[in-house]
C-alpha positions, 0 to 999 in steps of 0.5 A, a space after each residue: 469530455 468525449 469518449 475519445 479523451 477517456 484514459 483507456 487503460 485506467 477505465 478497463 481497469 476500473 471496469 474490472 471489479 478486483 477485490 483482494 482474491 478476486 483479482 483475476 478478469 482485471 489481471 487479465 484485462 490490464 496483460 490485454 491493454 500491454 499488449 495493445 499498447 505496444 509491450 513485447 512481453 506482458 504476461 501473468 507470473 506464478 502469483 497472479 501479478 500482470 507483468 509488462 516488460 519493455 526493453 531488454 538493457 541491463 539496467 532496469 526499472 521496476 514501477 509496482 502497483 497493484 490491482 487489488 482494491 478493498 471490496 465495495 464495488 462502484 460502478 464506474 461513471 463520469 462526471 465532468 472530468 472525474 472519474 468514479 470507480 473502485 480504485 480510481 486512486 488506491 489504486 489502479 489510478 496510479 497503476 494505469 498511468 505507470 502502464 501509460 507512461 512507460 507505453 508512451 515513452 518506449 524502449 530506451 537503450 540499456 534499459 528495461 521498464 518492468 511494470 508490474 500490477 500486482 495482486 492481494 496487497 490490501 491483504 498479505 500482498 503475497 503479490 509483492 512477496 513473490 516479484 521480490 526475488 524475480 528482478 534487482 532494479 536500479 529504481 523503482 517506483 510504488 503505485 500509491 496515491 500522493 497527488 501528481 505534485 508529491 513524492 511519498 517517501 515513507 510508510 509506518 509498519 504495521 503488526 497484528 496480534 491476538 491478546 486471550 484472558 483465561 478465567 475460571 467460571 463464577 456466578 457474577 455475585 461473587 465479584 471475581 474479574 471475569 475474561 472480558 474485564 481482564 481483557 479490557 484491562 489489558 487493552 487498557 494498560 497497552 493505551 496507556 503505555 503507547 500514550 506514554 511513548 507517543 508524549 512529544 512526538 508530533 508527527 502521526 508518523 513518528 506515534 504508534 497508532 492503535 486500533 481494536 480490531 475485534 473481540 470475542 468471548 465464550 466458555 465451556 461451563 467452566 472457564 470463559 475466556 475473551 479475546 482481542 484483536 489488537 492492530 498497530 501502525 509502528 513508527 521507524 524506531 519500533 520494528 515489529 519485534 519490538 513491538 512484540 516484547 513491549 505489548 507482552 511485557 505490558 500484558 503480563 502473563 496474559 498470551 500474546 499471539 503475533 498474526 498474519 505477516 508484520 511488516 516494519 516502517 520504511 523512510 526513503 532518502 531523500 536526496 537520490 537520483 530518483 527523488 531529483 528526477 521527480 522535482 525536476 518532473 514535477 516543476 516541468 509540469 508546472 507544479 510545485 513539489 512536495 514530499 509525504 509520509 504516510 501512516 499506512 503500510 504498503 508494497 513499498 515496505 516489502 520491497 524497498 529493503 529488499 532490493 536496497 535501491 532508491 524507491 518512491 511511491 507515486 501516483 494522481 489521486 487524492 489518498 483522503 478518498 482511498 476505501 471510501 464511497 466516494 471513490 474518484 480520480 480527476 483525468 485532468 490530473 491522472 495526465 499530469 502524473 503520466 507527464 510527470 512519470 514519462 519525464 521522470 523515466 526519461 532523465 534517469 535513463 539519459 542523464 
């Protein structure tokens, strides 16, 4: 593949290093691509976001990725037709083909394409917080790895806390239950219970997903106390707040401390405008269509509630490579999706 071939936009972005809080150079970089590719507006707002607007109907759509990416730099490279960077699928792979498509497609009357890279999501994704009150879409469309053939509809929650036993200090031969062992009896109690929610349930989805962040023990001479640092992916009928009274209900009288920003699960409808129009993109591309249903969190569960319209995540990428060394995308397929997505925005703005 020559040099000519390369997807620009996705090799810029790649190019810039982005780790959450680090955003910047890329955001500048990608408002520098807009406007070289034709956007009347491309900008930077007050969260930092790259926004880049074509078109000035009424009706709008927003296609929201973002810019962020877990640390760990990989220099980009190419082999064969894969492109290697952080990022290439979660996701600025997604993100650069949002930017293509809507350049390619052009303004379309009555209509305005809001693309938007934005920043800290794989943090507290202050980005997205911000955008949410900034525009009221019609559609809108979550920049995530799912492959170009499938549509996701549907991320798990997710809640953080901190779980602190309390113990007065004694000498080990007096066979009292020190800090750590109450907090690992409490850690022990919350598997228990959540194995017990999770019988029958068949679907990774449909389970609540635990996972032992950190630990952390001490004391001042006279009592010692251990701390746990307790994730969990929650399924559509737990919302965080549930979750909260189930956890301190198991543990007793133990404290049990929300952290950070929970978010609930989302699950889109399936039969929506927005959903046809991607079959329908797909299935012109050659590809039979999918849907998915994953078990992280992303911006789509800020925003969907929010804006109450129809909402999809998309993106070219393999969501398997997502954090991990070997992060790559194929070029062959970043240019199907940006077909897909130039299809998909041309029927529901001309149907």
């Amino acid at each position: 593949m020559t040099g000519k071939d390369l997807p620009d936009t996705l090799v810029g972005l790649l190019s810039n290093y982005s780790p959450s809080g680090d955003e910047a150079g890329a955001v500048a970089c990608l408002v520098a691509r807009m406007q070289e590719l034709g956007y009347p507006e491309a900008f930077i707002d007050k969260a930092g976001n790259a926004i880049g607007v074509i078109g000035d109907g009424a009706r709008q759509i927003v296609l929201l990725g973002h810019i962020d990416t877990v640390p760990g730099d990989i220099p980009v490279r190419i082999e064969g037709e894969m492109i290697y960077g952080r990022g290439a699928v979660d996701a600025k792979g997604p993100l650069a083909a949002f930017v293509d498509a809507v350049a390619a497609l052009g303004p379309v009357p009555g209509w305005q394409f809001v693309v938007i890279g934005a920043v800290d999501e794989e943090r507290d994704s202050a980005g997205a917080r911000y955008i949410v009150s900034q525009y009221q879409p019609e559609y809108a469309i979550i920049g995530e790895p799912s492959r170009w053939d499938r549509v996701t509809l549907g991320y798990k929650g997710s809640a953080w806390a901190e779980v602190t036993v309390h113990r007065p200090v004694a000498h080990s031969a007096h066979g009292e239950e020190s800090a750590c062992e109450g907090a690992f009896k409490v850690w022990e109690k919350l598997q228990k219970w959540v194995g017990e929610y999770n019988v029958g349930k068949q679907r990774l989805f449909d389970q609540i997903m635990l996972s032992l962040q950190g630990f952390s023990s001490g004391d001042d001479g006279f009592e010692s106390w251990a701390s746990l640092q307790v994730g969990a992916r929650l399924p559509l009928d737990i919302p965080p707040e549930v979750w909260y009274q189930h956890f301190s209900q198991v543990a007793g009288d133990v404290s049990v401390k929300p952290v950070g920003y929970s978010i609930p699960a989302y699950l889109a409808e399936k039969n929506s405008p927005l959903v046809r129009a991607f079959l329908s993109g797909v299935r012109e591309g050659g590809g039979r269509p999918g849907f998915v249903v994953k078990t992280g969190t992303a911006d789509m569960n800020i925003v969907a509630p929010a804006w109450g319209c129809p909402v999809v995540a998309y993106g070219p990428g393999d969501s398997s490579l997502d954090h991990t060394a070997q992060e790559h995308i194929s070029m062959a397929e970043f240019a199907r999706a940006v077909e897909v997505l130039k299809s998909v925005l041309y029927r529901l703005t001309t149907d």
